[in-house]
PDB file of N, CA, C and O in Angstrom, chain B, residues numbered from 101:
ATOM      1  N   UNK B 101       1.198   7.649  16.037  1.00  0.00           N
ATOM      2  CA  UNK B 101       0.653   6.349  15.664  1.00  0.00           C
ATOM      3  C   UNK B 101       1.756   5.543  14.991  1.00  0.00           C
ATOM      4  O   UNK B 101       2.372   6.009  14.032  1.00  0.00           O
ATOM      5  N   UNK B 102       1.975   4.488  15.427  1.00  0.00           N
ATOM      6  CA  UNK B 102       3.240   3.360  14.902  1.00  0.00           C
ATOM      7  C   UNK B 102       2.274   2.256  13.604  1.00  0.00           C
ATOM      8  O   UNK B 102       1.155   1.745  13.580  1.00  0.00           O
ATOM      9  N   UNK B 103       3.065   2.284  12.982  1.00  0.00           N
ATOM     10  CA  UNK B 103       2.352   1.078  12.238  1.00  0.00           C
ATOM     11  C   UNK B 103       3.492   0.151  11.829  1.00  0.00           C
ATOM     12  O   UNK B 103       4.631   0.535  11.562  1.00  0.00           O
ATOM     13  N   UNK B 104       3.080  -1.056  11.809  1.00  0.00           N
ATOM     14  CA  UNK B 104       4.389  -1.740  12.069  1.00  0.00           C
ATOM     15  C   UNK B 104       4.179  -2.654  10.486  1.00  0.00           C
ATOM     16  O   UNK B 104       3.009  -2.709  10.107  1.00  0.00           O
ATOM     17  N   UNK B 105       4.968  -3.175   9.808  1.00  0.00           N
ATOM     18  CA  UNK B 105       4.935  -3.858   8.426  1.00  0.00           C
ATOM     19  C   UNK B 105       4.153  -4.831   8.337  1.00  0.00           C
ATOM     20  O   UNK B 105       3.834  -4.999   7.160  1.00  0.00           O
ATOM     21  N   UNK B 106       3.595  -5.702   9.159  1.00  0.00           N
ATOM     22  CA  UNK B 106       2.543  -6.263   9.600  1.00  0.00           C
ATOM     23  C   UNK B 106       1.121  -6.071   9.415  1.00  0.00           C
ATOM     24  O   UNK B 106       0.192  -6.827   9.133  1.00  0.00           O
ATOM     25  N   UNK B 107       1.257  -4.491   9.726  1.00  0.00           N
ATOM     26  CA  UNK B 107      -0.641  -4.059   9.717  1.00  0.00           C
ATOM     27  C   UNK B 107      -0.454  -3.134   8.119  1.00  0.00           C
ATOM     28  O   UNK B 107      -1.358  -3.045   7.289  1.00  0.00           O
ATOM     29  N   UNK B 108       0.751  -2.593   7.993  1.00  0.00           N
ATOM     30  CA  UNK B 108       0.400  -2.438   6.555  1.00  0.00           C
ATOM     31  C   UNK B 108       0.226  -3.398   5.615  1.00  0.00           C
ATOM     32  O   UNK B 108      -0.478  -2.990   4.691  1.00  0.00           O
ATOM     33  N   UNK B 109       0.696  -4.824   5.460  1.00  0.00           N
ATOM     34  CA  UNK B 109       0.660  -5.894   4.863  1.00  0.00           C
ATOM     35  C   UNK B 109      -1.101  -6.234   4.913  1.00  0.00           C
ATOM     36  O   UNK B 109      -1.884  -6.234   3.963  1.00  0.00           O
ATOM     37  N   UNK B 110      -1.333  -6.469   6.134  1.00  0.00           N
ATOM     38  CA  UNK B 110      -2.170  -6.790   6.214  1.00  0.00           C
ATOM     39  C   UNK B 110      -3.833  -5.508   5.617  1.00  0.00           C
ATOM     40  O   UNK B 110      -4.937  -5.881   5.222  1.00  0.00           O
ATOM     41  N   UNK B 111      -3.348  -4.137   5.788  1.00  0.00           N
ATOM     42  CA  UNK B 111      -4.278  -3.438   4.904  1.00  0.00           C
ATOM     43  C   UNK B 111      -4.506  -3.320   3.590  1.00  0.00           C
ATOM     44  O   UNK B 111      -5.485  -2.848   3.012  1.00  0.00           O
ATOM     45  N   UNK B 112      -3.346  -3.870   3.090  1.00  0.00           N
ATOM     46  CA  UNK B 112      -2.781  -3.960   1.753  1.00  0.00           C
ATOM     47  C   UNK B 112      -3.511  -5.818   1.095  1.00  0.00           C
ATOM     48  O   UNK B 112      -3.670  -6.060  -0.102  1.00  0.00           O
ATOM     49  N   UNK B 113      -3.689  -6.393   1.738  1.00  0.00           N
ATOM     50  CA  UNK B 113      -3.969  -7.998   1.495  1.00  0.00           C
ATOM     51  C   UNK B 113      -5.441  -7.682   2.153  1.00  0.00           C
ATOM     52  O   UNK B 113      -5.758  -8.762   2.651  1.00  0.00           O
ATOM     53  N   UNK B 114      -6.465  -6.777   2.397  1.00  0.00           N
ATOM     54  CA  UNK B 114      -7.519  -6.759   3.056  1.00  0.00           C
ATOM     55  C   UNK B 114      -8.122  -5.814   1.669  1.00  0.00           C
ATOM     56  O   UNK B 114      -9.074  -6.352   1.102  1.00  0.00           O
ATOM     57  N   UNK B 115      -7.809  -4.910   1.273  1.00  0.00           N
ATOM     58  CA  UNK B 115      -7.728  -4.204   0.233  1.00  0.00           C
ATOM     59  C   UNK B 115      -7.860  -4.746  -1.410  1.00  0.00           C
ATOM     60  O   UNK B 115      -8.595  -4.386  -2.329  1.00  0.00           O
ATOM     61  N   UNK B 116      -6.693  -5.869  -1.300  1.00  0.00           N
ATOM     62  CA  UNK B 116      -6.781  -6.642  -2.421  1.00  0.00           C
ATOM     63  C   UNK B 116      -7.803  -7.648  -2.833  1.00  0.00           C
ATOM     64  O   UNK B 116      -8.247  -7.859  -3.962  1.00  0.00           O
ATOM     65  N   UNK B 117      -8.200  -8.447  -1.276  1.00  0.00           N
ATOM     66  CA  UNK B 117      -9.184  -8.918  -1.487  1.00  0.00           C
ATOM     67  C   UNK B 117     -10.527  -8.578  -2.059  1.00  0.00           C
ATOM     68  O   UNK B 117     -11.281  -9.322  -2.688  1.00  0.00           O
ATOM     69  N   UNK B 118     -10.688  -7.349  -1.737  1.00  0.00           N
ATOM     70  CA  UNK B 118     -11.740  -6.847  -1.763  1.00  0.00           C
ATOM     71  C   UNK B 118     -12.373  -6.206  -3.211  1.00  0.00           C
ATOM     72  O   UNK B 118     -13.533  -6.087  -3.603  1.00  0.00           O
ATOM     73  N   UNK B 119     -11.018  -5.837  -3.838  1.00  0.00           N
ATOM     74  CA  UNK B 119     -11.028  -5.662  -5.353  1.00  0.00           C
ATOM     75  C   UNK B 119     -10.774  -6.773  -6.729  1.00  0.00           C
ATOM     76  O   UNK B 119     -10.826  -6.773  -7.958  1.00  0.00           O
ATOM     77  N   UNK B 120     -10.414  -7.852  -5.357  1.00  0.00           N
ATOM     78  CA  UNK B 120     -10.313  -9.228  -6.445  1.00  0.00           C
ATOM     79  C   UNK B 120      -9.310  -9.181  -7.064  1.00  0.00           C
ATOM     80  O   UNK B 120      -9.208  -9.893  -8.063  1.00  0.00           O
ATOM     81  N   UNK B 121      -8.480  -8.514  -6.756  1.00  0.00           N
ATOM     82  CA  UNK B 121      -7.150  -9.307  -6.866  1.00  0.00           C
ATOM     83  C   UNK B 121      -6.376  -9.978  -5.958  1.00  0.00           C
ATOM     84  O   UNK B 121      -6.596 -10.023  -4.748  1.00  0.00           O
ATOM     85  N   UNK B 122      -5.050 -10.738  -6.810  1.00  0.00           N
ATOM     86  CA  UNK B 122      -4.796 -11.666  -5.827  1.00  0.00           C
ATOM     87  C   UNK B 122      -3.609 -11.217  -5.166  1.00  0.00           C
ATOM     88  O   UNK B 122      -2.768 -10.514  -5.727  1.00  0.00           O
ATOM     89  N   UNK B 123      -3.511 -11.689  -3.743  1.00  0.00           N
ATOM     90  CA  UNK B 123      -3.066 -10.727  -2.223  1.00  0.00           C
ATOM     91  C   UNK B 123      -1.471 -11.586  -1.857  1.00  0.00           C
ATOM     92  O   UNK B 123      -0.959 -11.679  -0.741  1.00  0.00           O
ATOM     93  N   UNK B 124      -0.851 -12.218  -3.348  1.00  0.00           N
ATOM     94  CA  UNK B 124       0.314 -12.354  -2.867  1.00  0.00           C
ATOM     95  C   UNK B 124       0.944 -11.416  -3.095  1.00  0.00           C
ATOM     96  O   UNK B 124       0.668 -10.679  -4.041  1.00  0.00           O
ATOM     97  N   UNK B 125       2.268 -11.136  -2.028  1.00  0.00           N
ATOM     98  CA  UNK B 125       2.952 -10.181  -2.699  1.00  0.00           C
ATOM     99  C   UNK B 125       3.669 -10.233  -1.637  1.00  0.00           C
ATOM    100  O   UNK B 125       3.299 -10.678  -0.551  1.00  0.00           O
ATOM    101  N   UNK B 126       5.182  -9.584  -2.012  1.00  0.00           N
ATOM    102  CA  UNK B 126       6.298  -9.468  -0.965  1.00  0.00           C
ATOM    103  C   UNK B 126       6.970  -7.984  -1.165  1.00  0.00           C
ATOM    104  O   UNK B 126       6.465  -7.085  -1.837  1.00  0.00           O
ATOM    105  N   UNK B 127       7.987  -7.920  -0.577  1.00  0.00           N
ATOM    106  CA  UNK B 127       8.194  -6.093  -0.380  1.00  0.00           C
ATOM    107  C   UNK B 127       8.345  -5.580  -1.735  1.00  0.00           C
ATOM    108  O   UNK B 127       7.713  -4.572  -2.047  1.00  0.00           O
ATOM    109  N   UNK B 128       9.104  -6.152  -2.570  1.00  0.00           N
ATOM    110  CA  UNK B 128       9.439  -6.377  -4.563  1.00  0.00           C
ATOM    111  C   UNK B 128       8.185  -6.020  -4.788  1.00  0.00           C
ATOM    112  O   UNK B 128       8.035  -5.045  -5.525  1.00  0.00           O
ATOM    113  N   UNK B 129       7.017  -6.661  -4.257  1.00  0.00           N
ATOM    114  CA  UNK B 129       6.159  -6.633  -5.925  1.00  0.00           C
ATOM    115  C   UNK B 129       5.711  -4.929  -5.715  1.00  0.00           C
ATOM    116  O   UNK B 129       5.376  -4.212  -4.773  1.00  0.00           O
ATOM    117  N   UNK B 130       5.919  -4.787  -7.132  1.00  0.00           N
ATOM    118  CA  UNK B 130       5.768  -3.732  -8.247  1.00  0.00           C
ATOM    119  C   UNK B 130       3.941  -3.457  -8.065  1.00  0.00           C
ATOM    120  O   UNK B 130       3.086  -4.283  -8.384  1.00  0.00           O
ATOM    121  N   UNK B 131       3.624  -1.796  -7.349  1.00  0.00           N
ATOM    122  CA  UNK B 131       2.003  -1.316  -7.415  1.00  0.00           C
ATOM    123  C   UNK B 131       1.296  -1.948  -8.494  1.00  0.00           C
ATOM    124  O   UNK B 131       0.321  -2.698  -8.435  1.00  0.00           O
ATOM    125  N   UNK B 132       2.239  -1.333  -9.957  1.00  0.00           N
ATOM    126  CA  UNK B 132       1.381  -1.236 -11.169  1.00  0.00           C
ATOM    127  C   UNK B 132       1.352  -2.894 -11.766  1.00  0.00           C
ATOM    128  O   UNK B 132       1.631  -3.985 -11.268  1.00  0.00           O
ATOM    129  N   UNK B 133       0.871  -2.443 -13.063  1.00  0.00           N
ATOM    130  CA  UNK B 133       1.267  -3.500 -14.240  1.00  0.00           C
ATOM    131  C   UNK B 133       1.620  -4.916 -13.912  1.00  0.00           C
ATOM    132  O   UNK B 133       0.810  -5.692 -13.405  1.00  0.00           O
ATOM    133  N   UNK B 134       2.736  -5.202 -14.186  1.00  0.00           N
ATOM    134  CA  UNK B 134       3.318  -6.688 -13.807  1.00  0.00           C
ATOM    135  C   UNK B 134       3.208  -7.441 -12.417  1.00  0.00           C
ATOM    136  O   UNK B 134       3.304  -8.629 -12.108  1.00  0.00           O
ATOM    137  N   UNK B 135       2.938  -6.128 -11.607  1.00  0.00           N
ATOM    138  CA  UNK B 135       2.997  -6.828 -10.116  1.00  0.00           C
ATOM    139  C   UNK B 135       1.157  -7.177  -9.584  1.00  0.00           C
ATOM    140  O   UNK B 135       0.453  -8.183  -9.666  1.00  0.00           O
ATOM    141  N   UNK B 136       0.919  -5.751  -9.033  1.00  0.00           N
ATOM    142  CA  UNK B 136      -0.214  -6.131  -8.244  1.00  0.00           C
ATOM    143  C   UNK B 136      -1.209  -5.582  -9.550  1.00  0.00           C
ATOM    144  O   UNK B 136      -2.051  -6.436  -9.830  1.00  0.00           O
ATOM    145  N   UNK B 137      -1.272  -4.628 -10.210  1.00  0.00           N
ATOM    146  CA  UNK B 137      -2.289  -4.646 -11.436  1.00  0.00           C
ATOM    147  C   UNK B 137      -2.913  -3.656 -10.794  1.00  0.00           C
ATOM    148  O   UNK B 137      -4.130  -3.842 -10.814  1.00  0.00           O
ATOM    149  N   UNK B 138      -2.623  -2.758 -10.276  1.00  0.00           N
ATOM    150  CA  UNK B 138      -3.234  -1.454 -10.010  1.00  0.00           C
ATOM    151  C   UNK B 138      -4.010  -0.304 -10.469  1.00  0.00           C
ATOM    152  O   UNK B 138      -3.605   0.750  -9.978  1.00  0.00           O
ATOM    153  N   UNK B 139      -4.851  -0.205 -11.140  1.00  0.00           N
ATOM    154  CA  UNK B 139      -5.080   0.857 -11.605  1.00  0.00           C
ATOM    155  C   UNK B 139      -5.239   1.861 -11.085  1.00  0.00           C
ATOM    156  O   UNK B 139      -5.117   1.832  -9.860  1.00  0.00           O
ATOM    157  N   UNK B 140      -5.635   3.423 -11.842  1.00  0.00           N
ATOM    158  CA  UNK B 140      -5.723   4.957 -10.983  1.00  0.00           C
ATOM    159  C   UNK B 140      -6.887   4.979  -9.999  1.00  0.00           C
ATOM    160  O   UNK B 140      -6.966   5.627  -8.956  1.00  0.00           O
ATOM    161  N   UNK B 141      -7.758   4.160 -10.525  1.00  0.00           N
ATOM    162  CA  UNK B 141      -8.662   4.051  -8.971  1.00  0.00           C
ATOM    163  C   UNK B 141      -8.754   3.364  -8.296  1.00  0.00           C
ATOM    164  O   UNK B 141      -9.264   3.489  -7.182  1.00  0.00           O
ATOM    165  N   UNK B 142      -8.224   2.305  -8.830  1.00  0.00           N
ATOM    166  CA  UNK B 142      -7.539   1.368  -7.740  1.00  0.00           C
ATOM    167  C   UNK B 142      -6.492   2.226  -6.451  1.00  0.00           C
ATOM    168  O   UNK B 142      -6.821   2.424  -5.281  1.00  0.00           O
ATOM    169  N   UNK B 143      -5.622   2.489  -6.897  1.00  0.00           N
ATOM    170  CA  UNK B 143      -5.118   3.483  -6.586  1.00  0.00           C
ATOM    171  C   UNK B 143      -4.781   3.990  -5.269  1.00  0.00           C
ATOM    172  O   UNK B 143      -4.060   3.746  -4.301  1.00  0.00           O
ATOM    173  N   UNK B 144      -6.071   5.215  -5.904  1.00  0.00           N
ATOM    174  CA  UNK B 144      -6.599   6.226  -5.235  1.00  0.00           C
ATOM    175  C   UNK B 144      -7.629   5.529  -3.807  1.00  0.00           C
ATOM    176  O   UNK B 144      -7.869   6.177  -2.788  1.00  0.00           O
ATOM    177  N   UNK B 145      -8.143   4.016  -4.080  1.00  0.00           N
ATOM    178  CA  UNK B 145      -8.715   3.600  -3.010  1.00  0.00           C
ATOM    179  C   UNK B 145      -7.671   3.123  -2.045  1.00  0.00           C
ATOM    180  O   UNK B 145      -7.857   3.468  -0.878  1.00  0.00           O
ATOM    181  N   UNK B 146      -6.643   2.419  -2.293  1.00  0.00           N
ATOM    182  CA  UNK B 146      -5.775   2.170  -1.348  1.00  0.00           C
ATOM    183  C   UNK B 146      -5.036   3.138  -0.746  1.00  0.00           C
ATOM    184  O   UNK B 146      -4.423   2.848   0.282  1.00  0.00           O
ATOM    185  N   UNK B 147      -4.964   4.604  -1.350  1.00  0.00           N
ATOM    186  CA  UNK B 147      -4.104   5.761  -0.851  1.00  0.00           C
ATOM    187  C   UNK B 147      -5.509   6.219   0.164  1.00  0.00           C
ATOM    188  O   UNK B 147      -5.198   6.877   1.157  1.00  0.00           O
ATOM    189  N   UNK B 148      -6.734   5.973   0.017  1.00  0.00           N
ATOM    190  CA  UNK B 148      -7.539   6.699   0.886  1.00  0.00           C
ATOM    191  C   UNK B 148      -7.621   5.561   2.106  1.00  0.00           C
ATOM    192  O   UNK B 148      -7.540   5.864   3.297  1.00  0.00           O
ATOM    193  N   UNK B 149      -7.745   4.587   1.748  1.00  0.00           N
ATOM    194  CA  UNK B 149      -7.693   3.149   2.669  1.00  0.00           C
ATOM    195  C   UNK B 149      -6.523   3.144   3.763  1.00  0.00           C
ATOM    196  O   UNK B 149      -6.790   3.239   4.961  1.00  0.00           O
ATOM    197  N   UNK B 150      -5.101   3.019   3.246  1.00  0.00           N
ATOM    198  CA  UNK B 150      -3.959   3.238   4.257  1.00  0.00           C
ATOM    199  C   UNK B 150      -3.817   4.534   5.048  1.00  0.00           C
ATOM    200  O   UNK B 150      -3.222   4.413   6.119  1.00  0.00           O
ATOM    201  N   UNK B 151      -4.401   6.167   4.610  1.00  0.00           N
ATOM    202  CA  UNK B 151      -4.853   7.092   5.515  1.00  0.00           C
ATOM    203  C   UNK B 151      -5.862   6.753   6.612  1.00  0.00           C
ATOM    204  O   UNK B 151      -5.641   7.271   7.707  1.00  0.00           O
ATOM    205  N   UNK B 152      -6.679   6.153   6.520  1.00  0.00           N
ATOM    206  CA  UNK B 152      -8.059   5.896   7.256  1.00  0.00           C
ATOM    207  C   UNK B 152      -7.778   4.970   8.113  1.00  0.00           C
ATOM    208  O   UNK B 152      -8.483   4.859   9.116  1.00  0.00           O
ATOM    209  N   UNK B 153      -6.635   4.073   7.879  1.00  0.00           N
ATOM    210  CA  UNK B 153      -6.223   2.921   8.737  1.00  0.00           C
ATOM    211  C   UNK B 153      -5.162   3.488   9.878  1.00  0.00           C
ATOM    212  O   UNK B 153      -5.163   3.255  11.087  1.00  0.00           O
ATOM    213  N   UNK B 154      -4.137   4.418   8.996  1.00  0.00           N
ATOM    214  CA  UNK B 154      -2.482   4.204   9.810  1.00  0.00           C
ATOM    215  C   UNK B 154      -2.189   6.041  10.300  1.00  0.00           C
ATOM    216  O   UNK B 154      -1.358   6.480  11.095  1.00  0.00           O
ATOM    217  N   UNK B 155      -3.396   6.919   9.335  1.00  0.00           N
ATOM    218  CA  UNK B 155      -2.978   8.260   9.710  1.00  0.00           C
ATOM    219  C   UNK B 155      -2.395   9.053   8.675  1.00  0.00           C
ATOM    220  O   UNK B 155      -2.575  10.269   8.742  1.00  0.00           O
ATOM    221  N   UNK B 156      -1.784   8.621   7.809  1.00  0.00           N
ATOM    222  CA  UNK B 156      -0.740   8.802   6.756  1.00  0.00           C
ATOM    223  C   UNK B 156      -1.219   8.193   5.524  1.00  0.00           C
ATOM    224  O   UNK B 156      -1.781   7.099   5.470  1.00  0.00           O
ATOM    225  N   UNK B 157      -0.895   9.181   4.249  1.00  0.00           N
ATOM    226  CA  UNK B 157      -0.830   8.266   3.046  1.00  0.00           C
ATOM    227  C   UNK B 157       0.214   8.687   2.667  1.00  0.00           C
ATOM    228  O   UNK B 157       0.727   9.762   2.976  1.00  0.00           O
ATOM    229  N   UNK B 158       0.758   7.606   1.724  1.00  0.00           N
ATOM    230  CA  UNK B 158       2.312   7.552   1.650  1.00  0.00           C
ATOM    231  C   UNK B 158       2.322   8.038  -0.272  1.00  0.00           C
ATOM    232  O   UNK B 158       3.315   8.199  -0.981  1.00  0.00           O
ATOM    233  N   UNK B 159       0.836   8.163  -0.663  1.00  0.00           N
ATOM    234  CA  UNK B 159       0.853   8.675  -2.177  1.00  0.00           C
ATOM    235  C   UNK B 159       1.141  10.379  -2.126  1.00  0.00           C
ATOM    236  O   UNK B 159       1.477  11.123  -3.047  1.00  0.00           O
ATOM    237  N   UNK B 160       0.979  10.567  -1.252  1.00  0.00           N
ATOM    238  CA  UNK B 160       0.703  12.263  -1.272  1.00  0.00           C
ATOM    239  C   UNK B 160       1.542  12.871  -0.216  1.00  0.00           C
ATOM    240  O   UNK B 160       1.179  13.871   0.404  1.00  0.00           O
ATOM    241  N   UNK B 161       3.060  12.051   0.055  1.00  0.00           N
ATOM    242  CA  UNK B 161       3.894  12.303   0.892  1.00  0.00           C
ATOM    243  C   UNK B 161       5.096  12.908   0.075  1.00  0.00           C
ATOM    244  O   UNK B 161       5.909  13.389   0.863  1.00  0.00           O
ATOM    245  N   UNK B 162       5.500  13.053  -1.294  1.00  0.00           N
ATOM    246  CA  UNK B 162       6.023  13.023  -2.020  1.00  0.00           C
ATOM    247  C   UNK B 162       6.191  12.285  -3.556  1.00  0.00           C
ATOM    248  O   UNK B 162       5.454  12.714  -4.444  1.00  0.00           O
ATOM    249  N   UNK B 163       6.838  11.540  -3.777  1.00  0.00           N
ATOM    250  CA  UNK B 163       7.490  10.629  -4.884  1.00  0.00           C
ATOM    251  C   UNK B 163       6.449   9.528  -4.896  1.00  0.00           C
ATOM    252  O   UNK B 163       6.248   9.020  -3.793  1.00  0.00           O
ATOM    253  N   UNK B 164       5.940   9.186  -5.631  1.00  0.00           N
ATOM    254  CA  UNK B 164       4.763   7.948  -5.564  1.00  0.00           C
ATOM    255  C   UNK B 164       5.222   6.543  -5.310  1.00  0.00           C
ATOM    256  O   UNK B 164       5.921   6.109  -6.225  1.00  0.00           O
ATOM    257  N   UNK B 165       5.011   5.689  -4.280  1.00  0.00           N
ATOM    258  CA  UNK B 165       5.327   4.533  -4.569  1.00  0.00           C
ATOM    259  C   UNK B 165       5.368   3.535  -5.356  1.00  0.00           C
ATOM    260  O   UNK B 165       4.229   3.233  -5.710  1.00  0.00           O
ATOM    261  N   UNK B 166       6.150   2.891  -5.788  1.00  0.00           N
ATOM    262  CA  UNK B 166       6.372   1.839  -7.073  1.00  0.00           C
ATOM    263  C   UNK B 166       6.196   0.479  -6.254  1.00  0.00           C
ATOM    264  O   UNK B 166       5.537  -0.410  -6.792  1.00  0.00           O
ATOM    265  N   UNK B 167       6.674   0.285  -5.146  1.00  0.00           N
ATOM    266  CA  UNK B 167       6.521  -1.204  -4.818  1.00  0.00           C
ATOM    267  C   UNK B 167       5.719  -1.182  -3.180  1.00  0.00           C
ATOM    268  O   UNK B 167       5.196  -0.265  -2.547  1.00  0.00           O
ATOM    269  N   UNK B 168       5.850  -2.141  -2.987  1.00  0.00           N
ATOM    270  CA  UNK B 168       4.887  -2.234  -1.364  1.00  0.00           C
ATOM    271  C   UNK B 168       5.730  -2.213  -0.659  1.00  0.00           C
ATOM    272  O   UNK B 168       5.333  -2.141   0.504  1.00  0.00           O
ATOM    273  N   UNK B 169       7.438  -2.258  -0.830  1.00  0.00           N
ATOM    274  CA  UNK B 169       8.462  -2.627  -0.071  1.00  0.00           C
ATOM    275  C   UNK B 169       8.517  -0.453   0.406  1.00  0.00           C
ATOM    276  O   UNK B 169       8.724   0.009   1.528  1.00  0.00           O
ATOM    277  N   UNK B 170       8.268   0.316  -0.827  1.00  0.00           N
ATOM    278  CA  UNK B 170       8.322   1.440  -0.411  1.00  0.00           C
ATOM    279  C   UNK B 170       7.200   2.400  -0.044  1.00  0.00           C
ATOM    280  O   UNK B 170       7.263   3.621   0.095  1.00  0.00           O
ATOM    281  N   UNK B 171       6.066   1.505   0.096  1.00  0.00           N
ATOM    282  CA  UNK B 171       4.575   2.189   1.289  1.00  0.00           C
ATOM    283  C   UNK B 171       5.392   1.648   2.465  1.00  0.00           C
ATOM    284  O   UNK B 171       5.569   2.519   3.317  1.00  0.00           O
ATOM    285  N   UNK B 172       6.136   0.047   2.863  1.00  0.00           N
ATOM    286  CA  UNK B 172       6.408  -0.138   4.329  1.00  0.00           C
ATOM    287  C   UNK B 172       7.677   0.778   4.383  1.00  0.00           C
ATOM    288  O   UNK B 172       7.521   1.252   5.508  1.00  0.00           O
ATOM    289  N   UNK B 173       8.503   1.178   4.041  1.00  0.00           N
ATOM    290  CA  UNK B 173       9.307   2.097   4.274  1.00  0.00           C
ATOM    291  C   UNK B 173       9.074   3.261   4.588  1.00  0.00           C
ATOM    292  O   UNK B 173       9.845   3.921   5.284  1.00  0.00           O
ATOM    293  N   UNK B 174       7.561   3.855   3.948  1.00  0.00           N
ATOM    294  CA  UNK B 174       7.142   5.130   4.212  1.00  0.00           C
ATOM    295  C   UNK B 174       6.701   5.194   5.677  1.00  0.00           C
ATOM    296  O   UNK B 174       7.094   6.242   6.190  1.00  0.00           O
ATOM    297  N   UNK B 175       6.176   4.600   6.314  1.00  0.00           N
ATOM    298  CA  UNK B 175       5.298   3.936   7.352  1.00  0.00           C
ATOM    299  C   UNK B 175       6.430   3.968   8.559  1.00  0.00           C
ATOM    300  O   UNK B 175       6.231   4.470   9.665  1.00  0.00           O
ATOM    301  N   UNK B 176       7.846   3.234   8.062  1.00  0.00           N
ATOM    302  CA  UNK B 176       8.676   3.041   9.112  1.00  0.00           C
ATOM    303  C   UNK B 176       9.532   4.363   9.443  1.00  0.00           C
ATOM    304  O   UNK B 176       9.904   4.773  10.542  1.00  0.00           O
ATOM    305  N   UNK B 177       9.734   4.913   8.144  1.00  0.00           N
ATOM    306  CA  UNK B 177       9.824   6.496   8.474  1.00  0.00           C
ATOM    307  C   UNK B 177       9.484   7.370   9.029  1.00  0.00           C
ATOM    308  O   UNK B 177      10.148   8.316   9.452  1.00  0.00           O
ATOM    309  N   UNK B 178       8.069   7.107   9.124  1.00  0.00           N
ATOM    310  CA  UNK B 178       7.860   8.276   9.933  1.00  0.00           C
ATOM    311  C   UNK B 178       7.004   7.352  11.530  1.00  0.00           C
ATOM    312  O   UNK B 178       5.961   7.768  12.035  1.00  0.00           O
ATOM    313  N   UNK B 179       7.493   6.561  11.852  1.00  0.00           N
ATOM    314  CA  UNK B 179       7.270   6.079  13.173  1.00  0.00           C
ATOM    315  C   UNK B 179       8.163   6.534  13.986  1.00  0.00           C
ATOM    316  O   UNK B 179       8.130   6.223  15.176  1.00  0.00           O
TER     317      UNK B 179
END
């Protein structure tokens, strides 16, 4: 399964909506705190959300992601 930076963006901005936060963001912005405002179950819904979408979660692949620039990197890795 290919997923291209596009449909992760877009699971990621489908996701946000949905928790009410707001769905700007570029490869930089930061999961937690200052960036997207993430919390642990926040989280944990988007790590179950991007499995269910692309095949893969990129939380439980190793090293946890810090920015969205390194979920699309995870994604392009293993395409």
């Amino acid at each position: 399964m290919t997923t291209s930076e596009t449909d992760v963006r877009a699971t990621i901005t489908e996701f946000l909506q949905r928790v009410g936060k707001a769905a700007e963001f570029d490869s930089s912005t930061r999961l937690f705190a200052d960036g997207l405002g993430l919390d642990s179950l926040e989280t944990a819904e988007l790590s179950a959300l991007l499995e269910d979408e692309h095949g893969r979660d990129p939380f439980s692949a190793g090293d946890m992601p810090q920015t969205v620039g390194e979920i699309e990197a995870f994604y392009a890795s293993v395409a």
